[in-house]
Each structure stands twice: as C-alpha cells, then as structure tokens.
C-alpha positions in Angstrom: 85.2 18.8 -11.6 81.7 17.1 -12.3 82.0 13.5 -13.1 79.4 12.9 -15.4 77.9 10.2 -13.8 77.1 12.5 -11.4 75.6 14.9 -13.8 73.2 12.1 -15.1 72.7 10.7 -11.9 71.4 14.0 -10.8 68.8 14.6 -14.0 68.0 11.2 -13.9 66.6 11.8 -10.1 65.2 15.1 -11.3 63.5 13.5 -14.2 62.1 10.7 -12.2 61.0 13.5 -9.4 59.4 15.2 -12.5 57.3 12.5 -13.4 56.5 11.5 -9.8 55.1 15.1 -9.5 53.2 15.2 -12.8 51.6 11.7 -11.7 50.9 12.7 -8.6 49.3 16.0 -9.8 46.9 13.5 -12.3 46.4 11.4 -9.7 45.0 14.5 -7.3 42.7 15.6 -10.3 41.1 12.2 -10.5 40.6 11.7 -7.1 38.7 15.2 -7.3 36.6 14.5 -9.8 35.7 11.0 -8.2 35.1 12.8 -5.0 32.4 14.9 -7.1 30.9 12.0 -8.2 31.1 10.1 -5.5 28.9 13.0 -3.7 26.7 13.1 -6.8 26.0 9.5 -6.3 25.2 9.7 -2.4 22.6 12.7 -3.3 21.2 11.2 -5.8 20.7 7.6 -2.9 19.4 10.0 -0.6 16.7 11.8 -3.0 15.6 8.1 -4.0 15.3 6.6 -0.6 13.1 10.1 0.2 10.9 9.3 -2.8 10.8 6.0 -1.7 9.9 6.7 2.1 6.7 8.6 0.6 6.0 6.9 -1.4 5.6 3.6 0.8 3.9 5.9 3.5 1.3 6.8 0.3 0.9 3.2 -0.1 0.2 2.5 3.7 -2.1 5.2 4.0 -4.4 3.2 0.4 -4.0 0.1 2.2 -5.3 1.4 5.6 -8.0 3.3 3.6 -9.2 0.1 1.7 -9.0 -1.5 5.0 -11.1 0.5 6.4 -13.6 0.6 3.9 -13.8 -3.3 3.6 -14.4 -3.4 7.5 -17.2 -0.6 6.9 -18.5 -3.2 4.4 -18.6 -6.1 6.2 -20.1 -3.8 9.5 -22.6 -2.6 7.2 -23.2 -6.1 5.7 -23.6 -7.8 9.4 -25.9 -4.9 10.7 -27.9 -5.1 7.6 -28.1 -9.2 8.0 -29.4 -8.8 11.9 -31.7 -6.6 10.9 -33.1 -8.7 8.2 -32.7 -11.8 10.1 -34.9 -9.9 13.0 -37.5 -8.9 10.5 -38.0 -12.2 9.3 -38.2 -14.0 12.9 -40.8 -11.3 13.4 -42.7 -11.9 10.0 -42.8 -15.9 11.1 -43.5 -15.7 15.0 -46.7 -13.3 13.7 -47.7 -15.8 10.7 -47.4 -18.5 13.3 -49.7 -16.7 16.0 -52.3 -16.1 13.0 -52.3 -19.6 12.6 -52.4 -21.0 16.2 -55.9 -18.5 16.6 -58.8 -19.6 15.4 -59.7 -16.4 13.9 -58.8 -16.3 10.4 -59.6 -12.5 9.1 -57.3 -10.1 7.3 -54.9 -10.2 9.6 -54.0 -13.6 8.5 -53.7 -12.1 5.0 -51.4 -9.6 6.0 -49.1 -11.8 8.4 -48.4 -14.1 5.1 -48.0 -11.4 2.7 -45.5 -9.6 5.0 -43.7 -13.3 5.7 -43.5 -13.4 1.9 -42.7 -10.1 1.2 -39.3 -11.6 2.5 -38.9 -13.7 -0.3 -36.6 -13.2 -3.6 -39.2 -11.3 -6.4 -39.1 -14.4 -8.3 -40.2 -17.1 -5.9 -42.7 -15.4 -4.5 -46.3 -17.1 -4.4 -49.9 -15.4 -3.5 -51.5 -18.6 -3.1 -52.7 -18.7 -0.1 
C-alpha cells in the first residue's frame, strides 16, 4: 500500500520539477531575447565607430587641405615680398646712381618717380 507521505512526497518533487522547468523555460526566453539585443547593440557600435572612422578621415583630409592652402599663402606671400623687396633695391640703387652723376636729365625724373611709385597711394609726393 502507498503511504501517503509518499504520495505527497512524490507530487511535491513533481510540482517543484514543474516549476523548475517552467522557470527554466522563462529563463531560456529571456536570455534569447537579450542575446538579440545584445547583437543589436554590437551592430549598432560597429555602424557608429564606421561613421566615425569617416568621418574623422573627412576631417583630416579639411585640415590637410586648409594646411595646404595656408602654406600656399604664405609661399605666395614670401615670393611676392622678394620680389617687391628686389624691385625696390633696384628703384634706390638707380635713384642713387642718378644722383652720384652729374647729369641730371629725365632720367633723373624717371629713377624718382619709379622709387616712389613704390610708395602707399597716399604718401606719395611729386615734389621733386
């Protein structure tokens, strides 16, 4: 004969493995979805540090480009100063030959106006 202690010691155990399997069944469905997400989450850090790779490389590439202009500017500025600089030297040494001579025609006139031509527009003087 079944003692009853038995009997409710065996549903007891079937009840609790029951519930075990029911959790554990949960638990399996959760972790799922959380792997889902979890993979959604690493796609979605891989798309961004992509966006971000270009778009730093975008930003190198301005910064070079600006960079180069500037040192265009400044090459352009230091050629264009020589060549002023050279052009002035040459406007003085010539005033200062006219000078030295004893001859004082129109090429005096012309050494001084080209020396002042060198002048800002609003300095300049005719007197001569």
């Amino acid at each position: 004969m079944v003692n009853i202690w038995d009997l409710v010691a065996v549903i007891a155990a079937a009840l609790i493995i029951s519930l075990l399997l029911i959790d554990d069944v949960r638990v399996r469905v959760s972790n799922r979805k959380l792997f889902a997400e979890r993979v959604q989450v690493e796609m979605n850090s891989i798309i961004l540090m992509t966006q971000l790779e270009k778009l730093s490389e975008t930003q190198d590439i301005k910064r070079v480009e600006e960079t180069q202009g500037f040192v265009k500017f400044l090459s352009e500025s230091r050629d264009w100063a020589f060549t002023y600089i050279e052009d002035v030297q040459t406007a003085i040494s010539e005033y200062k030959e006219m000078c030295d001579s004893e001859v004082h025609d129109v090429r005096y006139r012309e050494a001084y106006d080209k020396l002042i031509s060198f002048l800002p527009s609003d300095t300049t003087s005719t007197d001569s």
